[in-house]
C-alpha positions as CSV (number, residue, x, y, z in Angstrom):
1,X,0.0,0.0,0.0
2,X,1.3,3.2,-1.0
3,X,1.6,6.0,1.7
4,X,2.2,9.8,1.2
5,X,4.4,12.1,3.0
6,X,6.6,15.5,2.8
7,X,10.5,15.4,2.8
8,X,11.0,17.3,6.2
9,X,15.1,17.3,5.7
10,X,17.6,15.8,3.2
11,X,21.3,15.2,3.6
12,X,22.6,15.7,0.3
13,X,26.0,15.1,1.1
14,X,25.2,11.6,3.0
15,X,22.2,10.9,0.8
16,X,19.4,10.1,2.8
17,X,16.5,12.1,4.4
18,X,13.4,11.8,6.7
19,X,9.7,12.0,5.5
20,X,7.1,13.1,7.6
21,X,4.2,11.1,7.1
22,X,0.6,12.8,6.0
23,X,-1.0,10.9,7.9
24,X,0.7,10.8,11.0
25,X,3.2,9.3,13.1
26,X,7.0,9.1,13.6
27,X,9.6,10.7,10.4
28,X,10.7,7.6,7.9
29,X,14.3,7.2,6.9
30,X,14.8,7.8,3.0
31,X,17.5,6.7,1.1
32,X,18.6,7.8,-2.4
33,X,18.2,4.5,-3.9
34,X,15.1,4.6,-3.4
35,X,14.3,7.9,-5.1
36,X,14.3,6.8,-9.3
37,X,17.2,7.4,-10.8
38,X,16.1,10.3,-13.1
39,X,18.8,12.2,-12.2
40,X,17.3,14.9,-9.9
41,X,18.1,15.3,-7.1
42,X,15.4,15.3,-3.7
43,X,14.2,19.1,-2.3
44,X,13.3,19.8,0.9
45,X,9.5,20.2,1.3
46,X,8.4,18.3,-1.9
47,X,5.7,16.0,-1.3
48,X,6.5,12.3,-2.0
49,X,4.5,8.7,-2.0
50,X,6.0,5.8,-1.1
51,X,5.9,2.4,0.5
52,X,6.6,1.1,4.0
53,X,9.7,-1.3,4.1
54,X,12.4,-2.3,6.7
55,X,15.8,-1.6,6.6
56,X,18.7,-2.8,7.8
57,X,18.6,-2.6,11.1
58,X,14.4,-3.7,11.4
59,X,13.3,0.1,11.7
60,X,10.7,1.0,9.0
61,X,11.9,2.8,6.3
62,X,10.7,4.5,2.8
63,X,11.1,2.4,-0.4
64,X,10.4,2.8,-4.1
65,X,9.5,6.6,-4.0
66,X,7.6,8.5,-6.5
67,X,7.8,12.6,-6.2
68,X,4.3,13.6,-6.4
69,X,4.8,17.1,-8.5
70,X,6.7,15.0,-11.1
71,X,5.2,11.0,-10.8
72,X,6.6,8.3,-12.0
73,X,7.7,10.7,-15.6
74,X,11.7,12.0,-15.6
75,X,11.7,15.6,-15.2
76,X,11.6,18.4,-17.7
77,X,14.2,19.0,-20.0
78,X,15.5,15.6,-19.6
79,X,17.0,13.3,-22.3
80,X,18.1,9.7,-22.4
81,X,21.8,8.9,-23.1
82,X,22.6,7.6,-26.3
83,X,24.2,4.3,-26.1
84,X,27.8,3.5,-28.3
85,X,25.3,0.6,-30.0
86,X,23.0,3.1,-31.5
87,X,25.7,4.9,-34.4
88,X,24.3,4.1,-37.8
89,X,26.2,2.3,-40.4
90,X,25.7,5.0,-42.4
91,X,27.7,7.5,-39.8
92,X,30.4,4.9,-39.8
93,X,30.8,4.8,-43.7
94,X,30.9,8.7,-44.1
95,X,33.4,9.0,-41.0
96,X,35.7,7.0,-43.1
97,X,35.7,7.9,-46.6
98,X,36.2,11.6,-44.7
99,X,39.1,10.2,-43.5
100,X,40.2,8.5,-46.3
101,X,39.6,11.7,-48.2
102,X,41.7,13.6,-45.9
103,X,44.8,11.1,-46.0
104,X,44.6,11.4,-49.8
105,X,44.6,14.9,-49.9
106,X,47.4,15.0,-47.3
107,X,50.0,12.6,-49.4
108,X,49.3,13.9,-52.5
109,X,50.2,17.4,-51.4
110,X,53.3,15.6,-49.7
111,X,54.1,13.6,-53.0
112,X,53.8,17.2,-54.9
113,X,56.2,19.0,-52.4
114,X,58.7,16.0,-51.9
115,X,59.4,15.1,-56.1
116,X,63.3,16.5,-57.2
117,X,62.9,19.6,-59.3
118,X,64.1,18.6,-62.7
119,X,66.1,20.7,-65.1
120,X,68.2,22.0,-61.6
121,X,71.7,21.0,-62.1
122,X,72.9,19.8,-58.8
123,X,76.4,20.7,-57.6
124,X,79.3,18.5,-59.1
125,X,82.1,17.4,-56.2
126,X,85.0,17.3,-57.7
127,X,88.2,16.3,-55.8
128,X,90.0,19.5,-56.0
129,X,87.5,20.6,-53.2
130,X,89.3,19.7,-49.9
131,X,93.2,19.2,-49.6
132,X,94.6,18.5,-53.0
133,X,95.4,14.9,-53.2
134,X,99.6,15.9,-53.1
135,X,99.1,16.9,-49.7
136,X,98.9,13.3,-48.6
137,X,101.5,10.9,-48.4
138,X,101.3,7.3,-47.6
139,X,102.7,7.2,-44.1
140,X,101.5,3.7,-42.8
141,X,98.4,4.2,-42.0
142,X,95.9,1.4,-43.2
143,X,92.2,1.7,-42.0
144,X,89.9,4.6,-43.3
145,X,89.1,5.4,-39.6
146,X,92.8,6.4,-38.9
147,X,92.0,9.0,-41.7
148,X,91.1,12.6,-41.1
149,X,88.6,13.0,-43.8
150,X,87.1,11.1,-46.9
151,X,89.2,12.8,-49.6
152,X,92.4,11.6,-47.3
153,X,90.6,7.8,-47.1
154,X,90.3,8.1,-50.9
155,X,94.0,8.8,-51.6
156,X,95.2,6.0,-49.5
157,X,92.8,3.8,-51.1
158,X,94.1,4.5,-54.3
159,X,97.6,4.6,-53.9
160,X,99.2,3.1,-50.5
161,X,99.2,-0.3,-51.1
162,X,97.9,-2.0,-48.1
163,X,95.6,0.7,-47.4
164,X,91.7,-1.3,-46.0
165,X,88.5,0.0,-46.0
166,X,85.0,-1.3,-44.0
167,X,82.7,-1.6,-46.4
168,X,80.5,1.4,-45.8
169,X,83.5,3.3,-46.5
170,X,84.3,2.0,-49.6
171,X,81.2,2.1,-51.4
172,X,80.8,5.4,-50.4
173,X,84.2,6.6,-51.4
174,X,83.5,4.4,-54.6
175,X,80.0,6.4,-55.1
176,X,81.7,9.9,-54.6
177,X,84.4,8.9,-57.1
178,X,82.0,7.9,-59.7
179,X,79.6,10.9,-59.2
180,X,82.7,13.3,-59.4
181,X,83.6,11.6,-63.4
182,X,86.5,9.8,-61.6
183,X,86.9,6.1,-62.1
184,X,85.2,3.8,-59.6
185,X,87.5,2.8,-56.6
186,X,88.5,-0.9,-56.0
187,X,86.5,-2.2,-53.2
188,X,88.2,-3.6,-50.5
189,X,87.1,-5.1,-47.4
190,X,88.6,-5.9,-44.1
């Protein structure tokens, strides 16, 4: 049987309250669960149905509460959440031909910005740049790391006879001497 009553006081930090009933008798405990779960919050002085129940500890409490200005209905201006489940198929498709519109867009301006520009003559390395190879001398040394720089490597290489190189060395030095019109070093590993 359902009873009526006014919230006399409400603890909103503790979340529970006491009801006075209408029709008489000693305040009822209240609890927030068992306000519904509309998601507004209990007022002092509202008036409120509900039914008799025990708690806990045997003492009769309030249970399954209806606010009487509002009923059983969720107050105004409220809006059920949308649930992850309800996105359309068709949201999902335009979301990613968007994106794949975007990544399109973004390496082809990449691709346009990134290509060599033809017809610009790019600077030719010639070995007079540096020390001039008589400035060297073969003096012992046999490994490209004992050498100062790569026209010095280069020049051993080439003419001290014993002279080793790793192999990043060589094919570099042999790339630099091929790209300068020079003929291609010997490779020689260690």
């Amino acid at each position: 049987m359902r009873l009526t009553g006014i919230l006399r006081s409400w603890n909103e930090d503790r979340g529970f309250g006491f009801i006075a009933p209408t029709h008489g008798g000693a305040e009822l405990f209240v609890h927030i669960s068992s306000f519904p779960r509309d998601g507004s919050r209990p007022v002092e002085g509202e008036s409120l149905s509900y039914e008799l129940g025990q708690g806990k500890n045997g003492k009769p409490q309030a249970e399954r509460v209806v606010r009487q200005a509002v009923g059983s209905r969720p107050p105004e201006g409220h809006r059920p959440k949308r649930t992850p489940s309800s996105t359309s198929p068709l949201r999902v498709i335009v979301i990613a031909i968007l994106v794949l519109a975007g990544v399109t867009y973004g390496y082809n301006r990449y691709s346009k910005s990134s290509q060599p520009l033809s017809g610009v003559p790019l600077p030719a390395f010639a070995e007079s740049q540096g020390p001039s190879p008589s400035a060297f001398r073969c003096d012992g040394r046999t490994y490209c790391s004992q050498m100062t720089s790569c026209a010095e490597a280069t020049y051993f290489l080439k003419h001290c006879p014993g002279a080793q190189a790793s192999r990043w060395m060589a094919t570099t030095t042999a790339f630099l001497a091929s790209s300068n019109g020079a003929s291609e070093i010997e490779r020689r590993e260690v």
